[in-house]
SERO-4910 file (N, C-alpha, C, O; in steps of 0.05 Angstrom, whole numbers):
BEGIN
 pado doro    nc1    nc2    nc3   cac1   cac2   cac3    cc1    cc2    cc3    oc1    oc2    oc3
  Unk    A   -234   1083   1990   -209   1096   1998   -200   1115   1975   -195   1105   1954
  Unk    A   -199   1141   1979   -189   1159   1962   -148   1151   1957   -129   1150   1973
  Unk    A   -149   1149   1932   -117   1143   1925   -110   1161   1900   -124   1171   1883
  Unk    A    -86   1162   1904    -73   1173   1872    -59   1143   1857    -45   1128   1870
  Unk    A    -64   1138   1831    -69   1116   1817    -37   1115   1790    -42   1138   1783
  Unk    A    -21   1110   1779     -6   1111   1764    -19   1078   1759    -29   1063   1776
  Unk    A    -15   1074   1730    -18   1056   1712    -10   1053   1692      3   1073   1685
  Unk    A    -12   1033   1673      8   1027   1648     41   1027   1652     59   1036   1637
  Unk    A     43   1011   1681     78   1009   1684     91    992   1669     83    969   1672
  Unk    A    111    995   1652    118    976   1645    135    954   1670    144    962   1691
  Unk    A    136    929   1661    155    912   1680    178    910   1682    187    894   1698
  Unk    A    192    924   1667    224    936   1680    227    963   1691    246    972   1704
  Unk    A    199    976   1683    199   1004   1711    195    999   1740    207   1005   1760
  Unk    A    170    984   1733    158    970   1758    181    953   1775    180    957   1799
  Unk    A    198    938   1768    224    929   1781    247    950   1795    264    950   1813
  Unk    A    237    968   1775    252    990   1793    243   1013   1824    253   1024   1844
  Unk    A    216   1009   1805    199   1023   1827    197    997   1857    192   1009   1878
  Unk    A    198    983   1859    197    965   1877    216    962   1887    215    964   1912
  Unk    A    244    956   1875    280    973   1890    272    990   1902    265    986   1925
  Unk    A    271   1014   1894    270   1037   1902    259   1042   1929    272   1054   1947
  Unk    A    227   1028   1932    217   1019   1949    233   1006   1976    233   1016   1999
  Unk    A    249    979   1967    250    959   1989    278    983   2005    289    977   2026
  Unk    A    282   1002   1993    315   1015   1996    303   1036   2013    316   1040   2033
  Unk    A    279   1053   2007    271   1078   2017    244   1070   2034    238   1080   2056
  Unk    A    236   1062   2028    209   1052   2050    210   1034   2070    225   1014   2072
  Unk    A    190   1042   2086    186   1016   2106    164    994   2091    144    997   2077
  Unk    A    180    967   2103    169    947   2092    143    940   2106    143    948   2129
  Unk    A    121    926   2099    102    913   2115    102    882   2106    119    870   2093
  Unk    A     78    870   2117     80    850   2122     74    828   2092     78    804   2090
  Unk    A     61    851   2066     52    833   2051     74    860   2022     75    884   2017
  Unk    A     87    837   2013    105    844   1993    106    867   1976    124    882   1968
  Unk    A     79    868   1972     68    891   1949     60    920   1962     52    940   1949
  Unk    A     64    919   1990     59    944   2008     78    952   2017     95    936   2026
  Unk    A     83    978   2019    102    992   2041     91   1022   2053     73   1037   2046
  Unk    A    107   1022   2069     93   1047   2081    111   1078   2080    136   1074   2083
  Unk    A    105   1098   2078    130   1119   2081    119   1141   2099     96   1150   2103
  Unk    A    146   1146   2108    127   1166   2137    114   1190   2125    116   1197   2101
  Unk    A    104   1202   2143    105   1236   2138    122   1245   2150    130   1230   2168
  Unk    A    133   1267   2148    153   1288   2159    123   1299   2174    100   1302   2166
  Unk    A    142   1302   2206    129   1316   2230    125   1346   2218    102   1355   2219
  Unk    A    141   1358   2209    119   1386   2197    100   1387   2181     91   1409   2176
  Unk    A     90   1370   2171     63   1371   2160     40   1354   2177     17   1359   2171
  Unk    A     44   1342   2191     27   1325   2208      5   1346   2223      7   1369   2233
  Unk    A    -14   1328   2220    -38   1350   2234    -34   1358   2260    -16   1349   2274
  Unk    A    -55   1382   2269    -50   1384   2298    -54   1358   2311    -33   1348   2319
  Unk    A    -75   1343   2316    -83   1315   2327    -51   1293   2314    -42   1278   2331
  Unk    A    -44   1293   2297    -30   1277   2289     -4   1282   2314      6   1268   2332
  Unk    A     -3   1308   2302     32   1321   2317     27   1311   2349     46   1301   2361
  Unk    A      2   1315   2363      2   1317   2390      5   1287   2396     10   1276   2417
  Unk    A     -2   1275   2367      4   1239   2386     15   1223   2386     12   1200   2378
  Unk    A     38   1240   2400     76   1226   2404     71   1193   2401     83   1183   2382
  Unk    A     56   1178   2415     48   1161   2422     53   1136   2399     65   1114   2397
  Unk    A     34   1156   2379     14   1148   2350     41   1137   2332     40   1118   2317
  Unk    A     58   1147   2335     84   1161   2304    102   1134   2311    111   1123   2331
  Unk    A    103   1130   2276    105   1145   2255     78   1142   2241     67   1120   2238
  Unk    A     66   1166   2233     48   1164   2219     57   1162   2177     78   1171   2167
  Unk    A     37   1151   2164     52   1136   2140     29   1135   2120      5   1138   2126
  Unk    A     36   1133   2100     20   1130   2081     25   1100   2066     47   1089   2069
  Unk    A      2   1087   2049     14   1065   2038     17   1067   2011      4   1082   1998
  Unk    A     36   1049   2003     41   1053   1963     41   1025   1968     55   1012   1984
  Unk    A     14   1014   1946     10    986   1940     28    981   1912     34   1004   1903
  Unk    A     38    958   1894     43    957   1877     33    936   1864     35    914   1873
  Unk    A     18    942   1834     10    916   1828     24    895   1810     45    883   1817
  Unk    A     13    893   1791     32    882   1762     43    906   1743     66    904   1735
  Unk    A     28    927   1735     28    950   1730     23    975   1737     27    996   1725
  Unk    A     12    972   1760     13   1002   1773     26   1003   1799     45    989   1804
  Unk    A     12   1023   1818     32   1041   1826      3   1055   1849    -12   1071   1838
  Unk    A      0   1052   1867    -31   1061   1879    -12   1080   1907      8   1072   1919
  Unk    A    -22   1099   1911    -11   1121   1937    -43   1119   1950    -65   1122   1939
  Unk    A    -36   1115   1972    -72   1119   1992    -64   1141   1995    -40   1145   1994
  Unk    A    -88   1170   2003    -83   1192   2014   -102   1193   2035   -122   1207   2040
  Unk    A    -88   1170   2050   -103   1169   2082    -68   1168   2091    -49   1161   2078
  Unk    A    -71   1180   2121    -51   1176   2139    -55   1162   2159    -78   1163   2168
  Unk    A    -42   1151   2170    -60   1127   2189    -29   1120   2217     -6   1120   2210
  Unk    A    -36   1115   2240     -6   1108   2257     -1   1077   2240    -16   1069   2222
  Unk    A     27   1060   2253     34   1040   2248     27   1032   2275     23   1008   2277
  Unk    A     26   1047   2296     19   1036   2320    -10   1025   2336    -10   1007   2354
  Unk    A    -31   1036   2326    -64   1037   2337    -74   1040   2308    -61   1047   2288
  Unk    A   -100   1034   2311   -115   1033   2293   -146   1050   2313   -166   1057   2301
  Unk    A   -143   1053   2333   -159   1061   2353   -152   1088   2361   -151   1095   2385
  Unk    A   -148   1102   2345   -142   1127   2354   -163   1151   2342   -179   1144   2325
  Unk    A   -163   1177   2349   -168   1197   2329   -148   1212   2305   -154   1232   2291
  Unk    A   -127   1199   2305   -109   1214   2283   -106   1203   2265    -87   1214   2253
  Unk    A   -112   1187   2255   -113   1175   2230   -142   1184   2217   -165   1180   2226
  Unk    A   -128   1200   2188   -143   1212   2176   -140   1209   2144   -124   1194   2132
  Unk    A   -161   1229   2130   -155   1233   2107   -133   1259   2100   -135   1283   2107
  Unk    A   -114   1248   2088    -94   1274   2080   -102   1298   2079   -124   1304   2068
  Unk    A    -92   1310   2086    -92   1352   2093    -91   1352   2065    -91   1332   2050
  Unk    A    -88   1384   2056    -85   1386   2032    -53   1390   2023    -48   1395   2000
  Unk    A    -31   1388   2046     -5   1390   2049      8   1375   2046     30   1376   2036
  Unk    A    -12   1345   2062      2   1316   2062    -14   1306   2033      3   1296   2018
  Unk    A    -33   1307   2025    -29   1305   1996    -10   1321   1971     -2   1312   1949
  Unk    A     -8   1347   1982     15   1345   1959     38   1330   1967     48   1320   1947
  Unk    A     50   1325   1989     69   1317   1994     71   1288   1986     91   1276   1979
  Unk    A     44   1280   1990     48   1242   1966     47   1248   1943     59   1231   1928
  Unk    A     35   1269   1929     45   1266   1903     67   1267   1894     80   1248   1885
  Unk    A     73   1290   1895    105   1291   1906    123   1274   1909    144   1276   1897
  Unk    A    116   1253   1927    142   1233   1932    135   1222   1896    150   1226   1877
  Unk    A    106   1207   1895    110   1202   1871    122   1202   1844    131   1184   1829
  Unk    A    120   1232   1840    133   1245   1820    164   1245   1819    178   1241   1799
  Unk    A    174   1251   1848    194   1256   1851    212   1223   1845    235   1220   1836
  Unk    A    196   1207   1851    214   1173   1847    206   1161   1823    215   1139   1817
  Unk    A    186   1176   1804    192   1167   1772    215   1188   1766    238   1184   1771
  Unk    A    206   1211   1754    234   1231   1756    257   1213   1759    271   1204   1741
  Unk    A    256   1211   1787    287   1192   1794    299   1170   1785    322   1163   1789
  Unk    A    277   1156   1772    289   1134   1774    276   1120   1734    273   1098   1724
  Unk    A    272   1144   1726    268   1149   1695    245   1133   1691    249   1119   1671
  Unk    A    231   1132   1698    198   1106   1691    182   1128   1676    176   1150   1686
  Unk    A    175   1118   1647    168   1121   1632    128   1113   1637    119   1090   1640
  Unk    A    113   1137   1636     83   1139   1646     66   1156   1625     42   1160   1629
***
């Protein structure tokens, strides 16, 4: 699985980054995962056409110290589809991005 990786969190960033998380993300089923959508203007053509499919999402795992972004997009709905892919080069900046944008925010020191 191709991911973007942050490491060396400390454990009072990491507490924050995980707030941040349970406040702005969708939750899943196992504690250390969540999912965040894409915004419908960057979604692929196959993605956009599959009303059906959406929300399509990316996952941010969290460990003891890091911080993992998959740059796969995948539905929450099927696993059996054709639109679940590897990130465009749009929807990858756009996870880095969130990344960046929620240390920035939330002052975590990397």
């Amino acid at each position: 699985m191709r991911a973007y990786l942050i490491d060396e969190i400390d454990p009072p960033d990491m507490q924050k980054i995980t707030g941040f998380l349970k406040e702005n993300a969708m939750k899943s089923n196992l504690d250390s995962l969540f999912w965040i959508r894409i915004p419908d203007d960057i979604l692929s053509e196959t993605q956009f056409e599959h009303h059906n499919c959406r929300p399509h999402v990316f996952a941010v795992e969290l460990g003891k110290d890091w911080l993992k972004l998959e740059l796969f997009v995948r539905s929450l709905k099927t696993m059996q589809c054709t639109c679940p892919a590897y990130a465009t080069p749009q929807q990858k900046d756009f996870i880095i991005n969130f990344a960046h944008h929620m240390i920035d925010q939330l002052g975590v020191k990397t």
